[in-house]
C-alpha positions as CSV (number, residue, x, y, z in Angstrom):
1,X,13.0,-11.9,-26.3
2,X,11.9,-13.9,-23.2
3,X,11.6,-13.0,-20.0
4,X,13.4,-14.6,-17.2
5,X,11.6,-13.7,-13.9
6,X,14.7,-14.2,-10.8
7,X,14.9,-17.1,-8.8
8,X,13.8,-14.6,-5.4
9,X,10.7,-14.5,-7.0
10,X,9.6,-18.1,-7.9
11,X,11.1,-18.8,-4.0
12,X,8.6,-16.2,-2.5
13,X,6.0,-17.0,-4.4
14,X,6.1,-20.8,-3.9
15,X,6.6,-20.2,-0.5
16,X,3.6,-18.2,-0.3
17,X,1.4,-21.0,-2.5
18,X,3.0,-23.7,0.2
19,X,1.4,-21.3,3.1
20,X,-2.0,-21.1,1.5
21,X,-2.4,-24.7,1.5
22,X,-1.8,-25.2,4.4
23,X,-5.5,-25.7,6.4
24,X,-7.3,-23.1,7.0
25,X,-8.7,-24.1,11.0
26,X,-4.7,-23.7,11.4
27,X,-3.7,-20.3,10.1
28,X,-6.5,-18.8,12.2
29,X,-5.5,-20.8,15.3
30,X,-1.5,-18.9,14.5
31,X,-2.9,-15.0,14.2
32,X,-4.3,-12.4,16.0
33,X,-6.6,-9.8,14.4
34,X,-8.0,-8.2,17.7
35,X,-6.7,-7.9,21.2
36,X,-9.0,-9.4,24.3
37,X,-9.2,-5.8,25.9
38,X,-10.9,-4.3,22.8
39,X,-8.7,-0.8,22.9
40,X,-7.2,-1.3,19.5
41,X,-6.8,-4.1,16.9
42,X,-3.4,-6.3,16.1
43,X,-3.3,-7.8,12.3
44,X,-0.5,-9.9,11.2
45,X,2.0,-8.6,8.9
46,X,4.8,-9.0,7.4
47,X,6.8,-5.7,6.8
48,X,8.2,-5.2,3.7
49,X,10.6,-2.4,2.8
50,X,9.1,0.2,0.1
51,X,10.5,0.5,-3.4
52,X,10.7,4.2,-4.9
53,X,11.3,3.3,-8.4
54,X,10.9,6.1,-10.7
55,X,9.1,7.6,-7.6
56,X,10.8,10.8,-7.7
57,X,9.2,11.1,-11.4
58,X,5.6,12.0,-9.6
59,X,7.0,14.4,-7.2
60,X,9.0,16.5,-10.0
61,X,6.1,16.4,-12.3
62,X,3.7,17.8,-9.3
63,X,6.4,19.7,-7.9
64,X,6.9,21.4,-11.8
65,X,3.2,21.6,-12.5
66,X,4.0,19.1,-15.6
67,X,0.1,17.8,-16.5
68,X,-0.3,14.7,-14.7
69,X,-3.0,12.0,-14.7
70,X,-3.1,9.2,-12.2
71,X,-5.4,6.4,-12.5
72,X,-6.2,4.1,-9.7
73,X,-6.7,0.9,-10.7
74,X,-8.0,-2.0,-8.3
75,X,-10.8,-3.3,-6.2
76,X,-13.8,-2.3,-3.8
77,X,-11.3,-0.8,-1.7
78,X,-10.0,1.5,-4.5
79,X,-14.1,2.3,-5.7
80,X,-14.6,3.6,-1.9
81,X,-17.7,0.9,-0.8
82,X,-19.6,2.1,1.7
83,X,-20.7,-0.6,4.3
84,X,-24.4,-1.8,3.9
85,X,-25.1,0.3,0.7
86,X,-24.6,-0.7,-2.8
87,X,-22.9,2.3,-3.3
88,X,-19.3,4.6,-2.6
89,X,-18.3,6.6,0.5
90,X,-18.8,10.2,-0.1
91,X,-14.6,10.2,0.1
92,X,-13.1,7.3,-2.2
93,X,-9.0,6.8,-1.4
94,X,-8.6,8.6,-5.2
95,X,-10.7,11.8,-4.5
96,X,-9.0,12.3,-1.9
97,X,-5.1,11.4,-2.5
98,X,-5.8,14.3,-5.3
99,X,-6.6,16.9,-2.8
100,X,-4.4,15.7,-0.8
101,X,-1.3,16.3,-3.2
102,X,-2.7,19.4,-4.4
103,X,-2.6,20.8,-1.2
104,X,1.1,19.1,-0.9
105,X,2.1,20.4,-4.2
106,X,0.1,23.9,-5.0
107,X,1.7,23.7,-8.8
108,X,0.3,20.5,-9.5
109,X,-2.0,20.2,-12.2
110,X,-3.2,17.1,-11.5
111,X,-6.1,14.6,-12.4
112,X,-7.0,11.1,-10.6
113,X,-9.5,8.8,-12.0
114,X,-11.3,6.5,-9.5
115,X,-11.2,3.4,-11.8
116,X,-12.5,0.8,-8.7
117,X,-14.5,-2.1,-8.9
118,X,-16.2,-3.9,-6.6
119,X,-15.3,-7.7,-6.4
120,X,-12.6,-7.7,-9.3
121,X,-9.9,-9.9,-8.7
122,X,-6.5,-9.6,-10.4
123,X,-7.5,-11.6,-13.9
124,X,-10.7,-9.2,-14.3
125,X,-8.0,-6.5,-14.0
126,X,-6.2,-7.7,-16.7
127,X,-9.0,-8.5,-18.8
128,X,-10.1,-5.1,-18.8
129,X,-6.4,-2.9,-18.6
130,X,-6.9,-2.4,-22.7
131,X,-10.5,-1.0,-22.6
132,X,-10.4,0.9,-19.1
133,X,-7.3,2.1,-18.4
134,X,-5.0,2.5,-21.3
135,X,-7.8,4.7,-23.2
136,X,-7.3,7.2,-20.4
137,X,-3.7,7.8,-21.3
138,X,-2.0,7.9,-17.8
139,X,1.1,9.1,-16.6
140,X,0.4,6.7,-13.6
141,X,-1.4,4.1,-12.6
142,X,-1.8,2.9,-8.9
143,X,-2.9,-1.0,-8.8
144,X,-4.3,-2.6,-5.6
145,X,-6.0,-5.7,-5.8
146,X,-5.7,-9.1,-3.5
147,X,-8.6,-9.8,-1.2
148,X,-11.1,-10.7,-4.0
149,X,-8.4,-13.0,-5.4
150,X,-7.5,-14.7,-1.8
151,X,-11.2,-15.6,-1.2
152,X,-11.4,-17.2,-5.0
153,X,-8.8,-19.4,-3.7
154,X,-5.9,-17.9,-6.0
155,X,-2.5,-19.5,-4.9
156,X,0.0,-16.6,-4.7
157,X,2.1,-17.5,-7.9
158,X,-1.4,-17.1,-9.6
159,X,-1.9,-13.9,-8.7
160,X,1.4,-12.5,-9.1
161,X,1.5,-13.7,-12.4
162,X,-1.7,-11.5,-13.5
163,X,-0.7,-9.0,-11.7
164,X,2.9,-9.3,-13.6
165,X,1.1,-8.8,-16.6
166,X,-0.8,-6.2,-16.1
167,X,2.3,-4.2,-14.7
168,X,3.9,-5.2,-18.5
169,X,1.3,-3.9,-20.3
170,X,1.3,-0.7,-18.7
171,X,5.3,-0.3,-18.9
172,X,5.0,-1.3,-22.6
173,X,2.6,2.0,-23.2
174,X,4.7,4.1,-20.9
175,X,2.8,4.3,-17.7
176,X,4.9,3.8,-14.6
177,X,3.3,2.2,-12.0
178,X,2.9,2.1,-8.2
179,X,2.3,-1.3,-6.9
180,X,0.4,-1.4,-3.4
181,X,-0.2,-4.7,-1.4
182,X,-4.0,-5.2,-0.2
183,X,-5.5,-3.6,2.7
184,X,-5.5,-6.0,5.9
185,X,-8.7,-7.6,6.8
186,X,-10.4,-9.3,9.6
187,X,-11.3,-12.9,8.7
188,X,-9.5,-16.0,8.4
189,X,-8.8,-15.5,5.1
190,X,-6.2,-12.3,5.9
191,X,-3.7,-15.1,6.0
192,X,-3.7,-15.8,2.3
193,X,-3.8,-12.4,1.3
194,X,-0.6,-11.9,3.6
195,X,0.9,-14.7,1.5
196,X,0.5,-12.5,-1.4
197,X,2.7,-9.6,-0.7
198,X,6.1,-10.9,-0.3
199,X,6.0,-12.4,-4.1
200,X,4.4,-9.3,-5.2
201,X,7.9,-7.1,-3.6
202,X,9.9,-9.9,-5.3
203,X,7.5,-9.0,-8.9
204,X,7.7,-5.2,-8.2
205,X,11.7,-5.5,-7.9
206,X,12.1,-7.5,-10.5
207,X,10.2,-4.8,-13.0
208,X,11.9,-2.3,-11.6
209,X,8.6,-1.0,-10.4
210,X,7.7,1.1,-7.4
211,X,5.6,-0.8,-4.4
212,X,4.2,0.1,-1.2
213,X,3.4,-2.0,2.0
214,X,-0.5,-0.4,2.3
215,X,-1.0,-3.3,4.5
216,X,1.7,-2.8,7.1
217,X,0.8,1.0,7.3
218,X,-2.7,0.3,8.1
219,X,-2.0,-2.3,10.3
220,X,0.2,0.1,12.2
221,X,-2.0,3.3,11.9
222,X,-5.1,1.5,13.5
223,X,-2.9,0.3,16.6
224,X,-1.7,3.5,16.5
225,X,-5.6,5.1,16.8
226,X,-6.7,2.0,19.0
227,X,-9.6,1.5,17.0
228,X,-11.1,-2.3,17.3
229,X,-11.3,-4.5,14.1
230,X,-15.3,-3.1,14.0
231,X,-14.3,0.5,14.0
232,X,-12.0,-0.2,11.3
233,X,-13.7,-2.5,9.0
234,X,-17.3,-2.6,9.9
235,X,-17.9,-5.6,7.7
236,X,-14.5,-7.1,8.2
237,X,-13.4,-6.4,5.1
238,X,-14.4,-2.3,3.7
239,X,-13.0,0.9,5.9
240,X,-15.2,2.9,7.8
241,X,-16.4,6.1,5.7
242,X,-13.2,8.2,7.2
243,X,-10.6,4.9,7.1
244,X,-10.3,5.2,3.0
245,X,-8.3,8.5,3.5
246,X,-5.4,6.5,5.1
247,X,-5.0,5.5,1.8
248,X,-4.3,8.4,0.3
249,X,-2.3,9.7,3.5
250,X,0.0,6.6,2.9
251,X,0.6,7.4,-0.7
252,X,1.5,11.0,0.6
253,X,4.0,10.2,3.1
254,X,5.6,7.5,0.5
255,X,6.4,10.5,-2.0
């Protein structure tokens, strides 16, 4: 049977594609990603309201001490880079979002695979679900991906679309899914990751699919801390070692 995709969704995501093209000496002339005075750093965003779908499935399974795996499924930012090494932070967003519910939910019997790699855009994702994630059997999967994808110059309705598919493939073997917009980052091209996030609510909504707005919560927690857009992303792009574990706190606080 085919599947119709509503209209809310084609709108965002050709209004996203229409922002992307627009030039990029422009979009950075529009945003601020760091305050003059240095005290703490402003990103752009674009808040989007959080979907719980089937969201209250994860917190009665930890809750009930049901055996539960969660794979997290994305990008550098998922694998846990650590700044100037070719290797992971000592604290990756998945190790520690499992101690971090364990400690929330002391019946939880609970397993997160780290399933991260560095530089994978959205169609490497996809290309790879069968063989690396589906093998593992999860109850969950938790997919962020984006900023690999903006800087290969993917128009929004590109990347939603692989990302649609991947979110199919998982539903069709059972795995619910938590959909997560990219983390912000610090050069011009944060603009056409933002332009990403709205189609991907739309996608999410659509699928009846649970999302969260990690970009809007980092954005706020680093005003919040007053860190500057070095302290924060040293490379302007990858957390400091600590900054992955707002990650996890985010996916805490959504539950």
């Amino acid at each position: 049977m085919p599947y119709f995709i509503p209209i809310t969704w084609w709108i965002c995501a050709l209004l996203g594609a229409c922002q992307e093209n627009q030039p990029l000496q422009k979009q950075t002339q529009t945003q601020t990603l760091e305050n003059r005075d240095t005290t703490k750093i402003v990103f752009q965003t674009i808040p989007l309201e959080p979907l719980k779908t089937d969201i209250a499935d994860l917190k009665t399974r930890l809750e009930a001490g049901t055996p539960t795996k969660i794979v997290c499924y994305g990008n550098s930012i998922t694998y846990g880079y650590k700044v100037e090494t070719a290797g992971k932070v000592a604290s990756p967003y998945p190790e520690t979002l499992a101690q971090k519910l364990q400690l929330a939910y002391p019946k939880a019997r609970l397993t997160v695979k780290n399933e991260g790699h560095s530089g994978w855009r959205a169609d490497q994702a996809l290309q790879m679900v069968g063989k690396l994630v589906l093998p593992e059997k999860p109850d969950w999967v938790i997919l962020e991906l984006g900023i690999n994808d903006a800087y290969s110059g993917f128009l929004p309705l590109t990347y939603t679309n692989y990302m649609h598919q991947i979110v199919q493939i998982l539903k069709q073997n059972n795995i619910k899914v938590l959909l997560m917009t990219a983390t912000p980052i610090a050069t011009p091209f944060h603009a056409k990751v933002l332009a990403y996030h709205a189609p991907l609510r739309a996608m999410a909504q659509a699928e009846q699919t649970a999302f969260l707005d990690l970009s809007t919560y980092i954005a706020k927690r680093a005003e919040k801390e007053k860190l500057t857009a070095k302290a924060l992303l040293p490379d302007d792009v990858h957390f400091f070692d600590e900054g992955y574990a707002w990650i996890a706190e985010a996916i805490v606080s959504f539950l």
